[in-house]
C-alpha positions as a LaTeX table, in Angstrom:
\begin{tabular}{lrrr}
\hline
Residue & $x$ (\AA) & $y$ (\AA) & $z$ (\AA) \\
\hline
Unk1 & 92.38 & 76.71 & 98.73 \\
Unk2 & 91.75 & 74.71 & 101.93 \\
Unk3 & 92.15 & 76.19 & 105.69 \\
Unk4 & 91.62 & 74.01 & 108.76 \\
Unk5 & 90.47 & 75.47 & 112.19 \\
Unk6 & 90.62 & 74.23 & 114.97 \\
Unk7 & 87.37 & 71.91 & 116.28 \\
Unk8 & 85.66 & 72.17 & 118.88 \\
Unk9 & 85.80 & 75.87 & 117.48 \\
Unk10 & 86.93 & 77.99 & 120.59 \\
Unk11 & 84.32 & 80.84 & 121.92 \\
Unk12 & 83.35 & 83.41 & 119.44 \\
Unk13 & 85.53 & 86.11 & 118.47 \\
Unk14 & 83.85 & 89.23 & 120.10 \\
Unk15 & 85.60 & 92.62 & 119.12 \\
Unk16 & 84.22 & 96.30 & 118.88 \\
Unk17 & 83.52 & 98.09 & 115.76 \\
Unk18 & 86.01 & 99.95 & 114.45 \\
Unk19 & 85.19 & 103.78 & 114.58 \\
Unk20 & 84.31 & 105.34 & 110.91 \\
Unk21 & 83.43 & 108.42 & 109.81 \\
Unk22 & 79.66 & 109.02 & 108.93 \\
Unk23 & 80.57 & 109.00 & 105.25 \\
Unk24 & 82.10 & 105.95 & 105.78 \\
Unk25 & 79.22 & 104.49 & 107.75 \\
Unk26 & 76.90 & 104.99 & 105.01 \\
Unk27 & 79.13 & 103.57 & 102.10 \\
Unk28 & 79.50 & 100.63 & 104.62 \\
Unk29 & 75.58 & 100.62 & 104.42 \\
Unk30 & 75.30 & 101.14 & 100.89 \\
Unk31 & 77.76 & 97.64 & 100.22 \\
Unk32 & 76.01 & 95.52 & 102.88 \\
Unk33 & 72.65 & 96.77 & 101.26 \\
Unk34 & 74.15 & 95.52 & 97.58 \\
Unk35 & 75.29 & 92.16 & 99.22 \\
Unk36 & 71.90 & 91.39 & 100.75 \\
Unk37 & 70.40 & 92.59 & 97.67 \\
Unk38 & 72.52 & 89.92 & 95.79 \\
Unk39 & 72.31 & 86.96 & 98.29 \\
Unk40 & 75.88 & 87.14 & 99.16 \\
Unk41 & 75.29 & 88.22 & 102.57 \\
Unk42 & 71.84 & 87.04 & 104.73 \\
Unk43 & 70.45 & 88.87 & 108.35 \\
Unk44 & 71.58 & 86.79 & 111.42 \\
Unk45 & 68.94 & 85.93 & 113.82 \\
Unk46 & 69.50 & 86.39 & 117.65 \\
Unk47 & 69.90 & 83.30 & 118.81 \\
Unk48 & 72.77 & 81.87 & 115.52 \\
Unk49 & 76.27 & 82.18 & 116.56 \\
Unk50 & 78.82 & 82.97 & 113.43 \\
Unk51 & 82.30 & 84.02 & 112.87 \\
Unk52 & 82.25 & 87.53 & 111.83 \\
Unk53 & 85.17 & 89.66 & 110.41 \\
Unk54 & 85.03 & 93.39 & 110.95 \\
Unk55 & 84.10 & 95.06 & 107.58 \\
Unk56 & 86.24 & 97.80 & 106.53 \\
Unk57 & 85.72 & 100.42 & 104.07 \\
Unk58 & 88.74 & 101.21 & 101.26 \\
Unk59 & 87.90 & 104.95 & 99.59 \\
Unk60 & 89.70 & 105.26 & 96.24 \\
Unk61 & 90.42 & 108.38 & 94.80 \\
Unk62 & 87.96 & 108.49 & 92.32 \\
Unk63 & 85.69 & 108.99 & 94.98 \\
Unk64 & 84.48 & 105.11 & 95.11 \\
Unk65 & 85.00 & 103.01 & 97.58 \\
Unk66 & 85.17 & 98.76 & 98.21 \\
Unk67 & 84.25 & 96.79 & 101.48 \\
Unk68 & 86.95 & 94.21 & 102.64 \\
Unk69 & 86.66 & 91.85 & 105.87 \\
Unk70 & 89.70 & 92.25 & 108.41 \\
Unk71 & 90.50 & 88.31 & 109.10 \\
Unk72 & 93.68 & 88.77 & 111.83 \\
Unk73 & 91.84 & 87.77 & 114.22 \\
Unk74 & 90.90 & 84.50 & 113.00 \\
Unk75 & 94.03 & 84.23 & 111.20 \\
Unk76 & 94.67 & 82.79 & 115.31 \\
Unk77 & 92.33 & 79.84 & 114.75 \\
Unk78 & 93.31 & 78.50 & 111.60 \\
Unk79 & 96.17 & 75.80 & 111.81 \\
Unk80 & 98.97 & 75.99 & 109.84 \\
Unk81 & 99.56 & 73.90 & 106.56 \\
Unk82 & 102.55 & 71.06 & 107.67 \\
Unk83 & 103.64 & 70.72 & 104.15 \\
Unk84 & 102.88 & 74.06 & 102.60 \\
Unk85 & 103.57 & 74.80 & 98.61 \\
Unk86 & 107.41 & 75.57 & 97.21 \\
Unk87 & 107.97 & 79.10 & 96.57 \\
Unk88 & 108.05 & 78.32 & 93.08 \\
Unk89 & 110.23 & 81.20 & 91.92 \\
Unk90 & 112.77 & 78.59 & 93.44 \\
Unk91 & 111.63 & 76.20 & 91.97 \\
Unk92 & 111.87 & 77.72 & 88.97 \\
Unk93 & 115.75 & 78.81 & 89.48 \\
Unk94 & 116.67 & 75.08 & 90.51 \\
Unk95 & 115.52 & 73.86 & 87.09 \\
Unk96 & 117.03 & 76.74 & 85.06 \\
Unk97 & 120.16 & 77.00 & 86.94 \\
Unk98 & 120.24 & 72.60 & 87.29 \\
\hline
\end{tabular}
């Protein structure tokens, strides 16, 4: 799947965290920790800017848990497709009904 944003990329999107529980904080800690362990995710120096989405922590009921990225806010820089895909459950009903 391809997304186009806009370019020159507008100022940074700067939001605060959103509040979690202290269990929560440290099941946040223990993903990020797994990420970085795994190479998906690398420490940021000072001085790089990057687009960030807030991490948010999913509990299950089995008492696990999963770490997702919020991506609304960006959702505001990306530019629509022009000619986007059929729904193809349409598509579908034109050929069996045609």
């Amino acid at each position: 799947m391809i997304f186009n944003v806009q370019k020159p990329y507008p100022t940074l999107l700067r939001r605060s965290a959103y509040p979690a529980s202290p269990i929560y904080r440290e099941a946040l800690e223990e993903h990020i920790k797994e990420l970085m362990d795994l190479g998906v995710l690398r420490k940021v120096g000072h001085n790089e800017q990057v687009e960030v989405a807030s991490p948010i922590i999913i509990a299950w009921h089995n008492g696990k848990s999963r770490m997702v990225g919020e991506f609304r806010a960006l959702n505001t820089y990306t530019i629509p497709d022009r000619y986007p895909i059929h729904r193809i459950h349409e598509d579908i009903n034109t050929i069996v009904t045609g």
